[in-house]
Every structure is written in C-alpha cells, then in structure tokens.
KEDRENRO-266942 format. One record per residue (C-alpha): residue number from 0; residue in three letters; chain; x, z, y. Coordinates in nm, 4 decimals. Each point is the difference from the previous one (the first is absolute). Last residue first. Layout:
! KEDRENRO-266942
<pt><lumdo>NUM</lumdo><vovo>ALA</vovo><lumza>A</lumza><xx>X</xx><zz>Z</zz><yy>Y</yy></pt>
...
This chain:
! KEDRENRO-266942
<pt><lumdo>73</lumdo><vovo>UNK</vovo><lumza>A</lumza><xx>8.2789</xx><zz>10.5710</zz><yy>10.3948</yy></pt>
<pt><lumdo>72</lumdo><vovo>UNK</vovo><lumza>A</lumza><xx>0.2085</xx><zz>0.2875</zz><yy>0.0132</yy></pt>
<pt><lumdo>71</lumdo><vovo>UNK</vovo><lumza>A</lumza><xx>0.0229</xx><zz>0.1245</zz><yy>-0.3158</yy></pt>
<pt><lumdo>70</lumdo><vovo>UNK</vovo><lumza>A</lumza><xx>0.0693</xx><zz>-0.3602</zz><yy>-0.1403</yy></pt>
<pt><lumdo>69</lumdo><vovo>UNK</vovo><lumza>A</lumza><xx>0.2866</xx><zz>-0.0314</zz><yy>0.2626</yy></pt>
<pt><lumdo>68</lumdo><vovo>UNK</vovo><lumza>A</lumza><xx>0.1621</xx><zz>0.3663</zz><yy>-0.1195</yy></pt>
<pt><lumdo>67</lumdo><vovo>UNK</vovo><lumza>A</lumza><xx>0.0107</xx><zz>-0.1321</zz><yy>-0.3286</yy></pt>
<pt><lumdo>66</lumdo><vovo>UNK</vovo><lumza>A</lumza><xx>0.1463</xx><zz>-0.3080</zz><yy>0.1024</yy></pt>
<pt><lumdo>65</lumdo><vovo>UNK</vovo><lumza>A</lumza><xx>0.2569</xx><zz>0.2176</zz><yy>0.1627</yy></pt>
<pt><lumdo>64</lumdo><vovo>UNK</vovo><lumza>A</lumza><xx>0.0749</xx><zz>0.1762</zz><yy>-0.2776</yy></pt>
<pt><lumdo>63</lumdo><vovo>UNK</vovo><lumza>A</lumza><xx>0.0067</xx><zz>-0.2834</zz><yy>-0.1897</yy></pt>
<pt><lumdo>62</lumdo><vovo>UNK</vovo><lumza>A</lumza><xx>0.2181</xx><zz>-0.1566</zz><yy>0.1669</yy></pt>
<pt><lumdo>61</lumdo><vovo>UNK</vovo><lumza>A</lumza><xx>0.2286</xx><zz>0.3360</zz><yy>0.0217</yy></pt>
<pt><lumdo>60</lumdo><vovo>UNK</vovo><lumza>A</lumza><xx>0.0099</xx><zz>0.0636</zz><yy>-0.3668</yy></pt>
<pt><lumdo>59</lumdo><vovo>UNK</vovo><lumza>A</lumza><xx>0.1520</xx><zz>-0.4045</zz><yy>-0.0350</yy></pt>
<pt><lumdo>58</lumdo><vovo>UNK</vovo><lumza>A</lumza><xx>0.2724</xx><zz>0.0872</zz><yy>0.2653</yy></pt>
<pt><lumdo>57</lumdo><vovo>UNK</vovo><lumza>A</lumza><xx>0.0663</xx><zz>0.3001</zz><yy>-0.2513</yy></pt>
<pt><lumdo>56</lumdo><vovo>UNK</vovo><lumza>A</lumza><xx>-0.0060</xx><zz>-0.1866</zz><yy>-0.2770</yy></pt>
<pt><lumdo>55</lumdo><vovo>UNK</vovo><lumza>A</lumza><xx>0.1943</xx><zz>-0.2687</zz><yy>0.0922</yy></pt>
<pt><lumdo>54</lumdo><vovo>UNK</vovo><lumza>A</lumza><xx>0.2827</xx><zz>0.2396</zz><yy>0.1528</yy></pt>
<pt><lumdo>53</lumdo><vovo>UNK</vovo><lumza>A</lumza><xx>0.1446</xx><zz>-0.1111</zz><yy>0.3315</yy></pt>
<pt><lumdo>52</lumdo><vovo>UNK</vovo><lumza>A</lumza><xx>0.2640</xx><zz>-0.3373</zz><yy>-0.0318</yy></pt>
<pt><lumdo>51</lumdo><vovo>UNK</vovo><lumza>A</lumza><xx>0.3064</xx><zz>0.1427</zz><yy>0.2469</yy></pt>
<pt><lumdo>50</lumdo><vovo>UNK</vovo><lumza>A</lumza><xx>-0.0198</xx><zz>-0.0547</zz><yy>0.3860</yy></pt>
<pt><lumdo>49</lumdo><vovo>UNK</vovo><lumza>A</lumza><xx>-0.3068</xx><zz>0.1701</zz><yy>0.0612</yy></pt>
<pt><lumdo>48</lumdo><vovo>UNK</vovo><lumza>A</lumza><xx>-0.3105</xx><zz>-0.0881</zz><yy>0.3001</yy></pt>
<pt><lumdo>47</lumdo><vovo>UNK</vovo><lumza>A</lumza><xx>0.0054</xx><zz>-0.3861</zz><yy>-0.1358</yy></pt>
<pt><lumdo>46</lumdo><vovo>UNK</vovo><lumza>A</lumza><xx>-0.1075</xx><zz>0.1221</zz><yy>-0.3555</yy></pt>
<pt><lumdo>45</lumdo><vovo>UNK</vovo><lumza>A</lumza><xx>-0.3356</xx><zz>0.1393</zz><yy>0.1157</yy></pt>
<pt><lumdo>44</lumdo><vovo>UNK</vovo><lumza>A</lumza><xx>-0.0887</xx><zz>-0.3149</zz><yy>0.1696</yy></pt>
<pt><lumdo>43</lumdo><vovo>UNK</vovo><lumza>A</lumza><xx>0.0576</xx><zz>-0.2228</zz><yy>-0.3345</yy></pt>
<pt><lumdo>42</lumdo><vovo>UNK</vovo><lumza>A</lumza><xx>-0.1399</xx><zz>0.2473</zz><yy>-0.2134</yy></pt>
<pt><lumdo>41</lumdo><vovo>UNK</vovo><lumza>A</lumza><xx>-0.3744</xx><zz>-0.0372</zz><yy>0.1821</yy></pt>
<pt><lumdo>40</lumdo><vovo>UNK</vovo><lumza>A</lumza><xx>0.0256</xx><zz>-0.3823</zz><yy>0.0212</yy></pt>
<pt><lumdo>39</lumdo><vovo>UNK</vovo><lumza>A</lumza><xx>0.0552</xx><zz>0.0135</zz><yy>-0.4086</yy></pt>
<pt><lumdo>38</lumdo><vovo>UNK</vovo><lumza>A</lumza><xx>-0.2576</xx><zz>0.3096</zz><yy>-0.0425</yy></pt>
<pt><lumdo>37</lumdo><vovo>UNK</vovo><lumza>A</lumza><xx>-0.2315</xx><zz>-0.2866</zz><yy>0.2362</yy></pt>
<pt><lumdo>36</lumdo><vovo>UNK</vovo><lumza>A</lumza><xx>0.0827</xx><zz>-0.2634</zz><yy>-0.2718</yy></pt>
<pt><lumdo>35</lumdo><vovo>UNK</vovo><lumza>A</lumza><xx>-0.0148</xx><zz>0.2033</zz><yy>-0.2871</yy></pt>
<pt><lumdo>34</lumdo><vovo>UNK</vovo><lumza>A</lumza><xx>-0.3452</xx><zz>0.1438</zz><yy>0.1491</yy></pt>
<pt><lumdo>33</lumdo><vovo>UNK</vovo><lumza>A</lumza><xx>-0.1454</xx><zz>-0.3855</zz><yy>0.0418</yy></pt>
<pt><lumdo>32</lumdo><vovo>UNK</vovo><lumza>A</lumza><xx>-0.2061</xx><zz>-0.0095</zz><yy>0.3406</yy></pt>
<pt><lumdo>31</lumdo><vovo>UNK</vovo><lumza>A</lumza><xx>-0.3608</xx><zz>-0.1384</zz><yy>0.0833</yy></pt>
<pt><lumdo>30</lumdo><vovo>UNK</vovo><lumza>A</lumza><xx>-0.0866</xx><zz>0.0966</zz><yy>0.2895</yy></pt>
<pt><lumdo>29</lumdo><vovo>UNK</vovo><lumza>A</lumza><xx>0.2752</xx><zz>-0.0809</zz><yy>0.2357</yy></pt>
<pt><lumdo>28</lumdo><vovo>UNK</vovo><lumza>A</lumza><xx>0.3876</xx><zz>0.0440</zz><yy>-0.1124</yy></pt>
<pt><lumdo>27</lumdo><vovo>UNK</vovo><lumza>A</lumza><xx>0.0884</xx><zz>0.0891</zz><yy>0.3602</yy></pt>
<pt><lumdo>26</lumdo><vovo>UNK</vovo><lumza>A</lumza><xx>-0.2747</xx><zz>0.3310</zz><yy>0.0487</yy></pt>
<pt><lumdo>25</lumdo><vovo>UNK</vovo><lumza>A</lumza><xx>0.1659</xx><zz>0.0981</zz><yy>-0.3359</yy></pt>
<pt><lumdo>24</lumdo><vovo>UNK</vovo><lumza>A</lumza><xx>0.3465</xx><zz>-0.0386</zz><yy>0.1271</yy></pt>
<pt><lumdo>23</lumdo><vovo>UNK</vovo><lumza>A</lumza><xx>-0.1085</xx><zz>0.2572</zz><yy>0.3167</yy></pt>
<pt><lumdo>22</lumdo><vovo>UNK</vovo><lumza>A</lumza><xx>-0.2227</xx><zz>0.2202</zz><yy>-0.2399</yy></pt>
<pt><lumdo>21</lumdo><vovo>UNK</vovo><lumza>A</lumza><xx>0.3281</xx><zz>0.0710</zz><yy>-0.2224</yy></pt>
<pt><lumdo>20</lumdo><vovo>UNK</vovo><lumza>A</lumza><xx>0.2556</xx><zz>0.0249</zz><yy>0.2814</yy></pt>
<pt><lumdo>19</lumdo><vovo>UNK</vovo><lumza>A</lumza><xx>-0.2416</xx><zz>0.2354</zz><yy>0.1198</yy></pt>
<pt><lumdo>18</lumdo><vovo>UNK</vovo><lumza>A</lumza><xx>-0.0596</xx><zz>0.1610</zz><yy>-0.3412</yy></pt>
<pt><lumdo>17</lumdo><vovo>UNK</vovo><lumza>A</lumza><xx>0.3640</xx><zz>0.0336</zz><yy>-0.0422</yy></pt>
<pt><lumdo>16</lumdo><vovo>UNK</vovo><lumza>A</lumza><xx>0.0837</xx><zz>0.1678</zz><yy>0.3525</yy></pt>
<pt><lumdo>15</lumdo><vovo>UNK</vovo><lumza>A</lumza><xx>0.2140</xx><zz>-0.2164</zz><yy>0.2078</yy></pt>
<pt><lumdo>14</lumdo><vovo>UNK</vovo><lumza>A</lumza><xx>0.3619</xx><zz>0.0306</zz><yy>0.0124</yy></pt>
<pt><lumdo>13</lumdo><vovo>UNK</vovo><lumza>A</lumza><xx>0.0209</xx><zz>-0.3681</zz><yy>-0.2170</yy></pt>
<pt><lumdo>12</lumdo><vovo>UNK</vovo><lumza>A</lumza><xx>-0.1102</xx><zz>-0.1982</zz><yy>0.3499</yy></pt>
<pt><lumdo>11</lumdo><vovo>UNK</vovo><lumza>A</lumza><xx>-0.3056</xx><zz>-0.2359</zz><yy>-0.0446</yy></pt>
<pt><lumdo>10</lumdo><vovo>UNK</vovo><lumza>A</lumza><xx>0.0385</xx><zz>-0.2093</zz><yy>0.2717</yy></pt>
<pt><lumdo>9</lumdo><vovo>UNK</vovo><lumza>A</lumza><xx>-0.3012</xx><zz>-0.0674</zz><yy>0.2786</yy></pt>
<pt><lumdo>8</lumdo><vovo>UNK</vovo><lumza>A</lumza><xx>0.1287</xx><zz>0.1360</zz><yy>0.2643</yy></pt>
<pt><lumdo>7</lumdo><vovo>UNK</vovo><lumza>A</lumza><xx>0.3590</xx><zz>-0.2043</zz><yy>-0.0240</yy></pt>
<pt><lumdo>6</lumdo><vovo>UNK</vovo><lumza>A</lumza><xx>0.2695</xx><zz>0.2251</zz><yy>-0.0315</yy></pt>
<pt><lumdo>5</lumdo><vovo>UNK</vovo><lumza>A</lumza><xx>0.2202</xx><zz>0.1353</zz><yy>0.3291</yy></pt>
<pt><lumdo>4</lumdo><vovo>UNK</vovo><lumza>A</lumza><xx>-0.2222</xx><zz>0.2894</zz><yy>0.1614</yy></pt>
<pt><lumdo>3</lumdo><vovo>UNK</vovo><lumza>A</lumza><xx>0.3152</xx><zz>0.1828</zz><yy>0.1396</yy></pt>
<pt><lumdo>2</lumdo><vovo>UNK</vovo><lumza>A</lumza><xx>-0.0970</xx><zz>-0.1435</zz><yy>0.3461</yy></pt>
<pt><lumdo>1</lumdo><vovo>UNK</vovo><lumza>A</lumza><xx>-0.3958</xx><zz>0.1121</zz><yy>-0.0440</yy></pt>
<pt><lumdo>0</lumdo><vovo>UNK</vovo><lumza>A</lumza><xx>-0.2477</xx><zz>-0.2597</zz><yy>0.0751</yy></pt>
C-alpha cells in the first residue's frame, strides 16, 4: 500500500470520473435500483469535492451523462 494512500479502498471519492462514481453506486444499489435514489447517492459524492451547493442542473447533466455512458457500455 502506498503511504499517501489514506481513504479506505473501497470509498467512493468525489475526484472520480462520473460514470465510475456512477457504476461504483450502481454495483451498491444491487439489481434492482430506484434512479432518484441513485441521482440522490450520485449528488451527494459530487457535492463533497466543492465547498459551495454546485448547479442542479449541471450535476443532474452529468448523471445522465454517465448513465448514458453505462448503457453504452453494457
């Protein structure tokens, strides 16, 4: 393990991409997941990396994004 590796392997940190932060709260929610409840999850992460509220609609663009991205993927 690296000595600046401080957070736990298995956190979600908020300077992730959006569709892995995305996939990662998917992969928690199981199989059958509400979409408020992972946008909800989603907006929670993204808010920890900035110290003022970010834009709703432009958190909201980047779920879906990233959703979009998933659905591509597979």
């Amino acid at each position: 393990m690296f000595a600046d590796q401080t957070e736990d392997a298995g956190a979600i940190l908020p300077t992730n991409p959006d569709t892995t932060i995305a996939y990662r709260l998917h992969q928690e929610g199981g199989r059958m997941i509400n979409l408020y409840d992972w946008f909800m999850a989603f907006t929670s992460i993204i808010e920890r990396e900035t110290v003022d509220k970010p834009d709703q609609k432009a958190v909201q663009a980047r779920f879906i994004h990233a959703v979009d991205e998933l659905q591509y993927l597979g």
